[in-house]
OpenMM code with the backbone's topology and positions (N, CA, C; nanometers):
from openmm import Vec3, app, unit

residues = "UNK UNK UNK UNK UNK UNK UNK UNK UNK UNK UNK UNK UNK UNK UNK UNK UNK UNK UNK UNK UNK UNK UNK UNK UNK UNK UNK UNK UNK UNK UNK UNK UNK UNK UNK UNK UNK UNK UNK UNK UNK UNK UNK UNK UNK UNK UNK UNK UNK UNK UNK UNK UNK UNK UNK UNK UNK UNK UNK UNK UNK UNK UNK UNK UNK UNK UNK UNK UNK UNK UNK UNK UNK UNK UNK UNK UNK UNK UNK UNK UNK UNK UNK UNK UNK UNK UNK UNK UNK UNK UNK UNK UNK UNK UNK UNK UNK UNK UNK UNK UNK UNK UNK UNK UNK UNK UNK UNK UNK UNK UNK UNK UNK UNK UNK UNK UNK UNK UNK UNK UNK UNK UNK UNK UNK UNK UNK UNK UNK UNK UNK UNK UNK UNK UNK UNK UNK UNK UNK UNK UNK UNK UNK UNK UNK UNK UNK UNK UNK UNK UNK UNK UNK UNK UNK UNK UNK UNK UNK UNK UNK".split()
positions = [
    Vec3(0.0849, -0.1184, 0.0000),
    Vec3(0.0000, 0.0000, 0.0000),
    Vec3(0.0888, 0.1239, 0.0000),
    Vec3(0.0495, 0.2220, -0.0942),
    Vec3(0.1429, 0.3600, -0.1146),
    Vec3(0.1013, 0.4439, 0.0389),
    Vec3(0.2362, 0.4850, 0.0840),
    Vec3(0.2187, 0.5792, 0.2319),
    Vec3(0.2191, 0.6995, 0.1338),
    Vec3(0.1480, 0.8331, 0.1904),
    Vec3(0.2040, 0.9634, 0.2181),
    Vec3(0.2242, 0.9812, 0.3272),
    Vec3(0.3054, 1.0917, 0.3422),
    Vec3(0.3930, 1.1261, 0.4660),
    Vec3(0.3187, 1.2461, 0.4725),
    Vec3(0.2786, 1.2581, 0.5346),
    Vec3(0.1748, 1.4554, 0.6336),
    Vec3(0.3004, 1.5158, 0.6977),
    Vec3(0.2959, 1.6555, 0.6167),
    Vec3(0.3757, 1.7570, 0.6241),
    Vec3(0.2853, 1.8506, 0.6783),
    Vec3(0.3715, 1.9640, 0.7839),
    Vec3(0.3324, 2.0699, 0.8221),
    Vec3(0.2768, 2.1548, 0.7118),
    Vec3(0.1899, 2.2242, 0.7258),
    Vec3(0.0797, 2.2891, 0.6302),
    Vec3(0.1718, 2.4024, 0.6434),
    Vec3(0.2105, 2.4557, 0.4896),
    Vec3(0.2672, 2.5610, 0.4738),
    Vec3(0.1783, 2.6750, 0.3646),
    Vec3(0.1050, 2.8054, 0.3833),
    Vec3(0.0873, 2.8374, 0.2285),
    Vec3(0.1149, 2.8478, 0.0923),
    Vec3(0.2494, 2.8060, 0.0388),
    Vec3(0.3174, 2.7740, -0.0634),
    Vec3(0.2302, 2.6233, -0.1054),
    Vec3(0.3058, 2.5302, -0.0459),
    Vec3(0.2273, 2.3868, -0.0474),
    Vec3(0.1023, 2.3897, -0.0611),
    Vec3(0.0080, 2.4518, 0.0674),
    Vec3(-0.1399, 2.4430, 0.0650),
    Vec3(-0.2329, 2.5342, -0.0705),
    Vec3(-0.1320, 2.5863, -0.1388),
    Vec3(-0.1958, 2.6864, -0.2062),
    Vec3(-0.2854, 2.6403, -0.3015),
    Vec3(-0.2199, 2.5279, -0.3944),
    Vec3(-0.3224, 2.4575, -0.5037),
    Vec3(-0.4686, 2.3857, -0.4701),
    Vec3(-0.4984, 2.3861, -0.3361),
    Vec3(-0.5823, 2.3262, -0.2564),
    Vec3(-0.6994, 2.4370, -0.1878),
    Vec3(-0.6393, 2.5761, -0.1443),
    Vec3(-0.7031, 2.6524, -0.0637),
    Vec3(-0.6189, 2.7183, 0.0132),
    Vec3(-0.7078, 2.7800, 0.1491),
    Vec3(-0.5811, 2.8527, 0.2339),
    Vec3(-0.6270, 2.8232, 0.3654),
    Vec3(-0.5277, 2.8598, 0.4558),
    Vec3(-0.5387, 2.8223, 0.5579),
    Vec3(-0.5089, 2.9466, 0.6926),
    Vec3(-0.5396, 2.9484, 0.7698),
    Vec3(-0.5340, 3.0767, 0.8679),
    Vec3(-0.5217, 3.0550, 1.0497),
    Vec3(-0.4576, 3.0643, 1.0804),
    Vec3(-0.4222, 3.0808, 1.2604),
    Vec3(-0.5099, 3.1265, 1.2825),
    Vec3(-0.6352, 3.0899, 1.3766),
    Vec3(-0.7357, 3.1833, 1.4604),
    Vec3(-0.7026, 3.1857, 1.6097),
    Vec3(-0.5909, 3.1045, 1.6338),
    Vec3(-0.5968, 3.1427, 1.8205),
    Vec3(-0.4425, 3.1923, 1.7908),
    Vec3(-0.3570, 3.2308, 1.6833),
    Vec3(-0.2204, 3.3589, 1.7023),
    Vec3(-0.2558, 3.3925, 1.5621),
    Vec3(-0.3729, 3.5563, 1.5429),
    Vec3(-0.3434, 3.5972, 1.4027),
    Vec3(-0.2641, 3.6689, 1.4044),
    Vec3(-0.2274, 3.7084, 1.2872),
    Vec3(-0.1030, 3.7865, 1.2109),
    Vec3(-0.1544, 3.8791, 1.1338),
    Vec3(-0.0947, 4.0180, 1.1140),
    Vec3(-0.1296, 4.1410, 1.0533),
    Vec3(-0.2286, 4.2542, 1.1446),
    Vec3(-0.3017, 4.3369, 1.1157),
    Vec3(-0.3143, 4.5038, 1.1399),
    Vec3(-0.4319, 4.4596, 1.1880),
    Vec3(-0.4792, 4.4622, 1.3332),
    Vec3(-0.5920, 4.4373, 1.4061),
    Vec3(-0.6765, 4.5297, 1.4096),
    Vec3(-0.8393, 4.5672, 1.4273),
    Vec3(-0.8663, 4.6567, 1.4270),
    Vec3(-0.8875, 4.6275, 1.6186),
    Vec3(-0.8669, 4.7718, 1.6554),
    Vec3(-0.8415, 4.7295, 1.8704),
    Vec3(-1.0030, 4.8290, 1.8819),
    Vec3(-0.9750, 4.7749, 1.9830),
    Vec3(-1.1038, 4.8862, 2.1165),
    Vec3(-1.0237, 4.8672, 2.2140),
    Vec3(-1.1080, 4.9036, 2.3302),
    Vec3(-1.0103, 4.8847, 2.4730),
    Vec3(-0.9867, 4.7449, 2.5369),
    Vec3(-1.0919, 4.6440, 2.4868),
    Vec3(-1.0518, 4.5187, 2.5504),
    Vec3(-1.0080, 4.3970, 2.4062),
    Vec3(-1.0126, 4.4550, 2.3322),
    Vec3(-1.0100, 4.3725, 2.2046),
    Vec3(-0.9257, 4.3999, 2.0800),
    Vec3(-0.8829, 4.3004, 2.0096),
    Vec3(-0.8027, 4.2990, 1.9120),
    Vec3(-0.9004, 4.2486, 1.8088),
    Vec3(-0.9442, 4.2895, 1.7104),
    Vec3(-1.0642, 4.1944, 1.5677),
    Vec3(-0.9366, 4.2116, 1.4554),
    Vec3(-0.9452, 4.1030, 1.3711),
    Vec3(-0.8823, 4.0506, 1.3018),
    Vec3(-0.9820, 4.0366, 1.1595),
    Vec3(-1.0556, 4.1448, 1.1261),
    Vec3(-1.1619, 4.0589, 0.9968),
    Vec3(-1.0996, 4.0328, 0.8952),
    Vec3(-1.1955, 3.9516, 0.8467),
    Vec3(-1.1983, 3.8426, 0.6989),
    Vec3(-1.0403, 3.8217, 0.6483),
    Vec3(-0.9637, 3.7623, 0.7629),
    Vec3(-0.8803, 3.6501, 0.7223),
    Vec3(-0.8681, 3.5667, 0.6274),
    Vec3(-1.0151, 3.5162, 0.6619),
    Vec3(-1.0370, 3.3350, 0.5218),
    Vec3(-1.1758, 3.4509, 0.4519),
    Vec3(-1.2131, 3.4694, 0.3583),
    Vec3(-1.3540, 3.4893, 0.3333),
    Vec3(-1.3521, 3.3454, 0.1853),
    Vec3(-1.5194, 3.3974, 0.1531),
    Vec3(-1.5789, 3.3120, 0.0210),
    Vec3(-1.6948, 3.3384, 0.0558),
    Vec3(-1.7240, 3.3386, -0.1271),
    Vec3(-1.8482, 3.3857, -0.1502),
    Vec3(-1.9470, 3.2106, -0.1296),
    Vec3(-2.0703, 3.2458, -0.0739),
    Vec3(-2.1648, 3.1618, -0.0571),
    Vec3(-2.2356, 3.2181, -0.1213),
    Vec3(-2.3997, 3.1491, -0.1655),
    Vec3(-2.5224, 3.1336, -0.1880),
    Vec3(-2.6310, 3.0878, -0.0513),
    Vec3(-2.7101, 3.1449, -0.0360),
    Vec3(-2.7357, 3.0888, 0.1011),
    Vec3(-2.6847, 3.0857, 0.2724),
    Vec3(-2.7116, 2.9974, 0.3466),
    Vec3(-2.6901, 3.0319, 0.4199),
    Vec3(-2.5941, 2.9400, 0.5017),
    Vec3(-2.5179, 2.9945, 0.5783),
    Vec3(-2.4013, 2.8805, 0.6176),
    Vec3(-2.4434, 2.7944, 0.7278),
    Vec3(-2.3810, 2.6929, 0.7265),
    Vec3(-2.3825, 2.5660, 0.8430),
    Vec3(-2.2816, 2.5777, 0.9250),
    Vec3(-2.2642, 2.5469, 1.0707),
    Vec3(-2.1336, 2.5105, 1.0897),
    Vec3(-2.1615, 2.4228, 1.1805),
    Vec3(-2.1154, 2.3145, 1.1876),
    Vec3(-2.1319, 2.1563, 1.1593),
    Vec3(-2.0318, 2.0641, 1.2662),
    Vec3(-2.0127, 2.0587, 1.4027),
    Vec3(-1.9171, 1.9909, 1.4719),
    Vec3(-1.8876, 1.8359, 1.4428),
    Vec3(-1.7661, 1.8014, 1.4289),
    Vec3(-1.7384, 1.6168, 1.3855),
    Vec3(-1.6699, 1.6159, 1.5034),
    Vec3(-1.6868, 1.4888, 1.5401),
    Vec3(-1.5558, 1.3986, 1.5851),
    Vec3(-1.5356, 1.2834, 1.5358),
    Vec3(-1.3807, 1.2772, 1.4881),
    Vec3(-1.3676, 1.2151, 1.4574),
    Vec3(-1.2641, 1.1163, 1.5304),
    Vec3(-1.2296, 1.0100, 1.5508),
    Vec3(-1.1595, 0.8909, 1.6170),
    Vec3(-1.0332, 0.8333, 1.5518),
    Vec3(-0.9358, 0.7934, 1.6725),
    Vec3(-0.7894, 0.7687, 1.5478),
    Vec3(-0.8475, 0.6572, 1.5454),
    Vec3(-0.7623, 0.6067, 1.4258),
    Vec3(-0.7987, 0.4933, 1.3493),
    Vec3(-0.5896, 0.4581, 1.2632),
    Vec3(-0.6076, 0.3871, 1.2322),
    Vec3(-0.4690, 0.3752, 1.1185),
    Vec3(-0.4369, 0.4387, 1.0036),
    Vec3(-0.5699, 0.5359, 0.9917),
    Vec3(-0.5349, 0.6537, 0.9014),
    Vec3(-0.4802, 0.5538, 0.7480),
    Vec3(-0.5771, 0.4891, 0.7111),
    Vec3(-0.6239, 0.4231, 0.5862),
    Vec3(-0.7343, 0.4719, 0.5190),
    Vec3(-0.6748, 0.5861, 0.3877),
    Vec3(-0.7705, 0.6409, 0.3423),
    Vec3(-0.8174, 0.5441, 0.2170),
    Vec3(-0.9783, 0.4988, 0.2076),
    Vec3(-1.0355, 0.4219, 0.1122),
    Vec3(-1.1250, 0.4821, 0.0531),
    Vec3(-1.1870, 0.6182, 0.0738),
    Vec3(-1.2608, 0.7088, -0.0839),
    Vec3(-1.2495, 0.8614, 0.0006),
    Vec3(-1.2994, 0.9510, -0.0732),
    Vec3(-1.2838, 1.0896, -0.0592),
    Vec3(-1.4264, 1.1683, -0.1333),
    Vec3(-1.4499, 1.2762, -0.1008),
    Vec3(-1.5257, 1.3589, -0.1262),
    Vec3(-1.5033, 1.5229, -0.2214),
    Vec3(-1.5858, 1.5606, -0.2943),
    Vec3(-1.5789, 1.7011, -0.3532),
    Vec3(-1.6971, 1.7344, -0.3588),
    Vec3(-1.6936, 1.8925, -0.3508),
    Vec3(-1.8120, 1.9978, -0.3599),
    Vec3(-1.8102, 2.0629, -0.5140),
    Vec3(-1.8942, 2.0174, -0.5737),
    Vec3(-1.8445, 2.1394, -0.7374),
    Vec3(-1.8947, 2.2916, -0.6930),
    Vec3(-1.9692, 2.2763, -0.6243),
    Vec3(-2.0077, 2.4525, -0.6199),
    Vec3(-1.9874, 2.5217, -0.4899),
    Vec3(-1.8944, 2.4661, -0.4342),
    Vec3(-1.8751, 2.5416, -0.2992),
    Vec3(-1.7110, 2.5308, -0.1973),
    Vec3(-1.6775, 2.5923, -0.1641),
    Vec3(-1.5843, 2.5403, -0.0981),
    Vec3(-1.5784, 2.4849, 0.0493),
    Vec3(-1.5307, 2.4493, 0.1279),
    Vec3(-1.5321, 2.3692, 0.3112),
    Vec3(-1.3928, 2.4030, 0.4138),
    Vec3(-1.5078, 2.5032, 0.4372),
    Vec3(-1.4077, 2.5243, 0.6215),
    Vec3(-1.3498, 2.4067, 0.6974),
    Vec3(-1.2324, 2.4042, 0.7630),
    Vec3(-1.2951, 2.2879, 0.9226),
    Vec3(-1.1721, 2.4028, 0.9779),
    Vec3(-1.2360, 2.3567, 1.0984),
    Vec3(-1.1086, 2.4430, 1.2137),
    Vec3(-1.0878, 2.3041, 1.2989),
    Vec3(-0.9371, 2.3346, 1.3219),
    Vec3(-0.9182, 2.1959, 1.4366),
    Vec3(-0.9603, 2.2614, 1.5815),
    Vec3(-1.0432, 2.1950, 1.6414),
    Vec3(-1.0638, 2.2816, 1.7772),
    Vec3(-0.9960, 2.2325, 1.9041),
    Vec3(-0.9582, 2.1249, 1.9242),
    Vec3(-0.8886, 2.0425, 1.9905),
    Vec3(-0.8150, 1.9519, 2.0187),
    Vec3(-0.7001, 1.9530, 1.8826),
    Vec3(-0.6248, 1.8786, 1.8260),
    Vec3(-0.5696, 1.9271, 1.7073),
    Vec3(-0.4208, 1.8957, 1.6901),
    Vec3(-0.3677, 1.9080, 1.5851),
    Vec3(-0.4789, 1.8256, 1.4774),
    Vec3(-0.4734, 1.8508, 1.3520),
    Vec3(-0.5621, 1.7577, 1.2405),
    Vec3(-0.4689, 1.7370, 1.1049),
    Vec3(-0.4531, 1.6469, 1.0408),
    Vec3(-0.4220, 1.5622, 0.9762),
    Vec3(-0.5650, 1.5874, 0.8500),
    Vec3(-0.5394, 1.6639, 0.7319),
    Vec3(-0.6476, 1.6933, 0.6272),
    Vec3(-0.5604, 1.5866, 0.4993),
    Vec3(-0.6036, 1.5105, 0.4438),
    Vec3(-0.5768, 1.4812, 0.2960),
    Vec3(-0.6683, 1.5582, 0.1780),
    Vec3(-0.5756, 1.6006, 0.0602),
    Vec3(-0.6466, 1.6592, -0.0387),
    Vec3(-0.5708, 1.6130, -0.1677),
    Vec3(-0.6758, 1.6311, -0.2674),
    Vec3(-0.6026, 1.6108, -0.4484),
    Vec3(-0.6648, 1.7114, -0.5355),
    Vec3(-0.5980, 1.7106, -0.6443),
    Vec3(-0.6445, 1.8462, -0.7198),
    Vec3(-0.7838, 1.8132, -0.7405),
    Vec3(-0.8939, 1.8889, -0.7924),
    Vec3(-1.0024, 1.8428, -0.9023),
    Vec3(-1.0146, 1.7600, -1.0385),
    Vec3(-1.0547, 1.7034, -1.0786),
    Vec3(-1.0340, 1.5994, -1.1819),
    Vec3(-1.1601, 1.5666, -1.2148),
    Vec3(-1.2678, 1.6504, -1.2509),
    Vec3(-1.3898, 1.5816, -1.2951),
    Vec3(-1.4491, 1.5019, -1.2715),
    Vec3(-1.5062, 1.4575, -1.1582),
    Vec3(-1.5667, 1.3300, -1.0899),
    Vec3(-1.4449, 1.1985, -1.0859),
    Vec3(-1.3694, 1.1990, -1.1459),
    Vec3(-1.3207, 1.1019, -1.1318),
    Vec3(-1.1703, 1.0994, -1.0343),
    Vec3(-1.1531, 1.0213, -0.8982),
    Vec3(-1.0425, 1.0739, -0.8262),
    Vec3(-0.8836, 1.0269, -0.8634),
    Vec3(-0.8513, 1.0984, -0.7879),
    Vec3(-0.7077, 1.1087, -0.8283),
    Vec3(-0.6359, 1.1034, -0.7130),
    Vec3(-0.5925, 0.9908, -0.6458),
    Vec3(-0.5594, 0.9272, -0.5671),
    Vec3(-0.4183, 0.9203, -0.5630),
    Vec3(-0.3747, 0.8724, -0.6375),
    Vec3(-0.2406, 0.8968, -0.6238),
    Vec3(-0.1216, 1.0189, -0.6772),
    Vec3(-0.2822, 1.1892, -0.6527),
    Vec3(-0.1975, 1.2707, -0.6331),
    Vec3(-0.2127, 1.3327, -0.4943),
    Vec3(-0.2535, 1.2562, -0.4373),
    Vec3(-0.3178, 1.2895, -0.2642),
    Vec3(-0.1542, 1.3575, -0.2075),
    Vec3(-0.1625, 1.4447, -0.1071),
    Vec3(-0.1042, 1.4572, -0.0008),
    Vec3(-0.1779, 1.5066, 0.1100),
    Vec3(-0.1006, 1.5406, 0.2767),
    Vec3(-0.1405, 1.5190, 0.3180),
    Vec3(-0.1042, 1.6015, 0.4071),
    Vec3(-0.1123, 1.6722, 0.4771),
    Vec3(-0.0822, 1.7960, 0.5785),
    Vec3(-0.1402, 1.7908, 0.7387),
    Vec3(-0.0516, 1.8650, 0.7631),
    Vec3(-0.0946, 1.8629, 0.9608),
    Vec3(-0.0950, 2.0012, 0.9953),
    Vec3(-0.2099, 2.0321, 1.0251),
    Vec3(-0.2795, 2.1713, 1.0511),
    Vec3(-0.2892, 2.1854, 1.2254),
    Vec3(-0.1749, 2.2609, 1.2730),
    Vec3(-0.2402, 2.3213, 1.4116),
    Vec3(-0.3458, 2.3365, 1.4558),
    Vec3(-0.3773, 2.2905, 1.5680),
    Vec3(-0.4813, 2.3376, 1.6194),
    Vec3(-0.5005, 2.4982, 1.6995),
    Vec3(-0.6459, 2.5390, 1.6415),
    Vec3(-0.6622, 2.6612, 1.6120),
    Vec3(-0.7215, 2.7368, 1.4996),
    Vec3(-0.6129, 2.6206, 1.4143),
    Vec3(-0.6550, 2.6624, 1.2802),
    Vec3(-0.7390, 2.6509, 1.2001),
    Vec3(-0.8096, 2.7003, 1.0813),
    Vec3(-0.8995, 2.7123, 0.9904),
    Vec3(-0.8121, 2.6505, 0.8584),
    Vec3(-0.8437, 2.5175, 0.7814),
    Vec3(-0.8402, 2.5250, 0.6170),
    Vec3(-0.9613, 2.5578, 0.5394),
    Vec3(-0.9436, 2.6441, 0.4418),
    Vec3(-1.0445, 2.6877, 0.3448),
    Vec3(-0.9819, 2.5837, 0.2074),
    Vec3(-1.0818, 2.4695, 0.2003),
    Vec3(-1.0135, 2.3868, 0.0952),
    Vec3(-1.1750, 2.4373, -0.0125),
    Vec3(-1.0993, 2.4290, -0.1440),
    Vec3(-1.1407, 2.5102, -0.2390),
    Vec3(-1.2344, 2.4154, -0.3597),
    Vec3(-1.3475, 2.4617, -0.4014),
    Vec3(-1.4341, 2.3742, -0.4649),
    Vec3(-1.3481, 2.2512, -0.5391),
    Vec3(-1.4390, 2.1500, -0.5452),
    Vec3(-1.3920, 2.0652, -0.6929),
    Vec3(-1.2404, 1.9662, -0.5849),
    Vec3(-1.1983, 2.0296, -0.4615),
    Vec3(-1.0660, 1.9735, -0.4643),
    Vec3(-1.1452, 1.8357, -0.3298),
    Vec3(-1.0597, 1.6912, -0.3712),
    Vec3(-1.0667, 1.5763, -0.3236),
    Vec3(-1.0354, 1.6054, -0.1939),
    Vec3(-1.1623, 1.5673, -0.1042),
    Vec3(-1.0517, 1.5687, 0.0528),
    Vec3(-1.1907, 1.4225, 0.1359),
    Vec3(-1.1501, 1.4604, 0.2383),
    Vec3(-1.2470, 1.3571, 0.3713),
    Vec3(-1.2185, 1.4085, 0.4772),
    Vec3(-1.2634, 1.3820, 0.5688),
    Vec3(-1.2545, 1.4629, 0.7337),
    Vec3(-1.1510, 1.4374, 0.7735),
    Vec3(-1.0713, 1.5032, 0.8482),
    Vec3(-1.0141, 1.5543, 0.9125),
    Vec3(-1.0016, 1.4334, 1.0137),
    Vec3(-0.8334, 1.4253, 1.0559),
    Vec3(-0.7875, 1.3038, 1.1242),
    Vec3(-0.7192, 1.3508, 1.2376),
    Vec3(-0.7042, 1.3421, 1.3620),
    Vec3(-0.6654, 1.3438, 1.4672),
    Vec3(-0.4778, 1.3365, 1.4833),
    Vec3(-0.3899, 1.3773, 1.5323),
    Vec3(-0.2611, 1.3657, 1.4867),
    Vec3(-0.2333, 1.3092, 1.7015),
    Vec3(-0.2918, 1.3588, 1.7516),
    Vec3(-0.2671, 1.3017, 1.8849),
    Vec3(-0.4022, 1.2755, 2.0013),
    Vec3(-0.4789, 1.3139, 1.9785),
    Vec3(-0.5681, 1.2769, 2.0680),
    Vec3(-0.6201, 1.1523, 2.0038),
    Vec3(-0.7199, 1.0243, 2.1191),
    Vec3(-0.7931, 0.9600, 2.0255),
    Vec3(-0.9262, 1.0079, 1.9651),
    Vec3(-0.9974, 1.1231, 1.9992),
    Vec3(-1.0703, 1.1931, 1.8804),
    Vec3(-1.0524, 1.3391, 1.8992),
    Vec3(-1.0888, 1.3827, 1.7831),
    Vec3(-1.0684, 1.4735, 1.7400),
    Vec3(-1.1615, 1.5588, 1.7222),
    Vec3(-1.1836, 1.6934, 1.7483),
    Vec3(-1.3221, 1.7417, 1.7953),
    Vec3(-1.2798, 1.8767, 1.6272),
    Vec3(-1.3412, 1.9278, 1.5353),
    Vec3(-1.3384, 1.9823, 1.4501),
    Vec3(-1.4633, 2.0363, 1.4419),
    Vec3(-1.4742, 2.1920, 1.3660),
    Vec3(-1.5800, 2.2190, 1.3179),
    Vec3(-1.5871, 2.2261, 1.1259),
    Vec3(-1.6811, 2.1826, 1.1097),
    Vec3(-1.7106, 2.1762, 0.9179),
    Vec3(-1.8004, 2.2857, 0.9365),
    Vec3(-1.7279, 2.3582, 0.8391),
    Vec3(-1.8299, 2.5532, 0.7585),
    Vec3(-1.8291, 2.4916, 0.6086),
    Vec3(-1.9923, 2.4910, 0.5902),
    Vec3(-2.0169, 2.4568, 0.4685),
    Vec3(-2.1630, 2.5288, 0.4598),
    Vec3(-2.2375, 2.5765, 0.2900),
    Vec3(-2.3218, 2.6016, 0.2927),
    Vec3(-2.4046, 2.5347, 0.3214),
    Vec3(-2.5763, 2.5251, 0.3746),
    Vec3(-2.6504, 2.4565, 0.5068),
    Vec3(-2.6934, 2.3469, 0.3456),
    Vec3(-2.6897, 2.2228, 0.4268),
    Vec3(-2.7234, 2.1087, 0.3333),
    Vec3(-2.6523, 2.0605, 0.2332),
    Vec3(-2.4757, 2.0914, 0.1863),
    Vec3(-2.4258, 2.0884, 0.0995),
    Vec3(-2.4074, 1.9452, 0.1093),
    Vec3(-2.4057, 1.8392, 0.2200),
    Vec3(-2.3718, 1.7119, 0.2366),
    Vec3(-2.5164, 1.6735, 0.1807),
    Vec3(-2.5784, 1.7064, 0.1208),
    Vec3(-2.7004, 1.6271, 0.0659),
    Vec3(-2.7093, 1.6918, -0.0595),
    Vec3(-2.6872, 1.7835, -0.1078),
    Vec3(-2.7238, 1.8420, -0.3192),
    Vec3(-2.5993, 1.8602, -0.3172),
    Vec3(-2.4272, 1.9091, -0.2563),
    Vec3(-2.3463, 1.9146, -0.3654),
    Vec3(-2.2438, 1.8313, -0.2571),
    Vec3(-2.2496, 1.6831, -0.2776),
    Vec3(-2.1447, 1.6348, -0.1979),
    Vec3(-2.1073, 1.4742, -0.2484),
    Vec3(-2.0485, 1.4429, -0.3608),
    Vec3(-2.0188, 1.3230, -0.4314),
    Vec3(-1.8971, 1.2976, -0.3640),
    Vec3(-1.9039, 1.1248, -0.3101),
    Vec3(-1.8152, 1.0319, -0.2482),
    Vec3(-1.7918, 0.9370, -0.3416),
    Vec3(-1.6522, 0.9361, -0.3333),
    Vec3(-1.6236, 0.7972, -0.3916),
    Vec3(-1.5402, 0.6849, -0.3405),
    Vec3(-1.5419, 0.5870, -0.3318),
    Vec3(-1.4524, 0.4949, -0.2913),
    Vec3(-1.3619, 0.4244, -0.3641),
    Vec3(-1.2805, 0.4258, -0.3721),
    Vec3(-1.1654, 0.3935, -0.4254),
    Vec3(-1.1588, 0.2445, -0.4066),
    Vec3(-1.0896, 0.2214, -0.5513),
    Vec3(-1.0702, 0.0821, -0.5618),
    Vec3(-0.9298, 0.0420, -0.4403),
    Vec3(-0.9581, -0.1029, -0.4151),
    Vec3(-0.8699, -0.1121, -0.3230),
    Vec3(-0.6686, -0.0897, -0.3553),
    Vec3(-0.6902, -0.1080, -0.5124),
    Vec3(-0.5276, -0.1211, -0.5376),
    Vec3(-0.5294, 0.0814, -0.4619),
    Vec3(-0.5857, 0.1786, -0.5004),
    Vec3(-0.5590, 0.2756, -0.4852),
    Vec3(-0.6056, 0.3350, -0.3834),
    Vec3(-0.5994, 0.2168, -0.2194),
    Vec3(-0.6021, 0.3036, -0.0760),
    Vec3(-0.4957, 0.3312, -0.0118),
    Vec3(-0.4288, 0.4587, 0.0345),
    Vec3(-0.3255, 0.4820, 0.1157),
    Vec3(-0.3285, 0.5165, 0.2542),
    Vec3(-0.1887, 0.5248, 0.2768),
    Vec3(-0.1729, 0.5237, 0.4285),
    Vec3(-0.1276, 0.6172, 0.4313),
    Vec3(-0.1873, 0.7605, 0.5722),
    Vec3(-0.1038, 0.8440, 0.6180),
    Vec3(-0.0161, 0.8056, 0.7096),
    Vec3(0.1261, 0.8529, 0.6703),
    Vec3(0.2241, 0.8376, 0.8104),
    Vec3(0.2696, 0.9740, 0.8822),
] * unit.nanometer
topology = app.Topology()
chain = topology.addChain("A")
for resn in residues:
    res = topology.addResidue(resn, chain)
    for name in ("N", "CA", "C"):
        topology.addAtom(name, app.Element.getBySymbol(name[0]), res)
């Protein structure tokens, strides 16, 4: 079985995929008051409708990925909320996946990925706790009208290491 190896999420790397953003240490020109620092629209995207935001947990496991998911008309938040997270993604490819251009990244916890329509991913994996508490920002119902899964044939399931 082909391993990828999960690399620290860098924006260079993460770029063909989406972006990604620190929400518990931001960076750049805050707007202050007297008790507060605001930081707006860091991550934005345009929606239709109205947004969800959606808590998972998810459980370690051996981190054997066997199918993946895409949105054609929307893109998907998750923030790790209590755990480092472990995201796999592949470019877009027209319904059909592309598996063995997967990699695989380790996102601080804190953080927000904005992974970008059309691109292959699945939830979010735990890097040290045994689950993993995440939130999914998606438009409300996108896991039912824009959310095609596929499962991968077995020659083409990998392992994160």
């Amino acid at each position: 079985m082909r391993e990828i190896k999960a690399v620290n999420i860098t924006p260079g790397d993460f770029a063909p995929f989406g972006t990604y953003y620190s929400m518990t240490e931001p960076e750049g020109y805050p707007l202050q008051g007297e008790i507060h620092k605001f930081y707006p629209d860091r991550i934005s995207g345009t929606c239709m409708g109205s947004m969800g935001f959606s808590p998972i947990a998810v459980r370690k496991d051996d981190r054997i990925v066997k199918m993946a998911e895409y949105h054609t008309t929307t893109w998907e938040g998750i923030v790790a909320l209590d755990d480092d997270m472990i995201i796999h993604v592949a470019p877009a490819s027209a319904g059909t996946p592309v598996p063995e251009l997967a990699k695989a990244f380790i996102v601080p916890k804190g953080c927000m990925v904005k992974i970008n329509a059309a691109i292959w991913h699945l939830c979010p994996l735990p890097v040290h706790n045994d689950v993993l508490h995440a939130m999914i920002i998606l438009p409300e119902c996108t896991y039912a009208n824009d959310c095609t899964v596929v499962e991968f044939e077995e020659k083409d399931w990998f392992k994160i290491v």
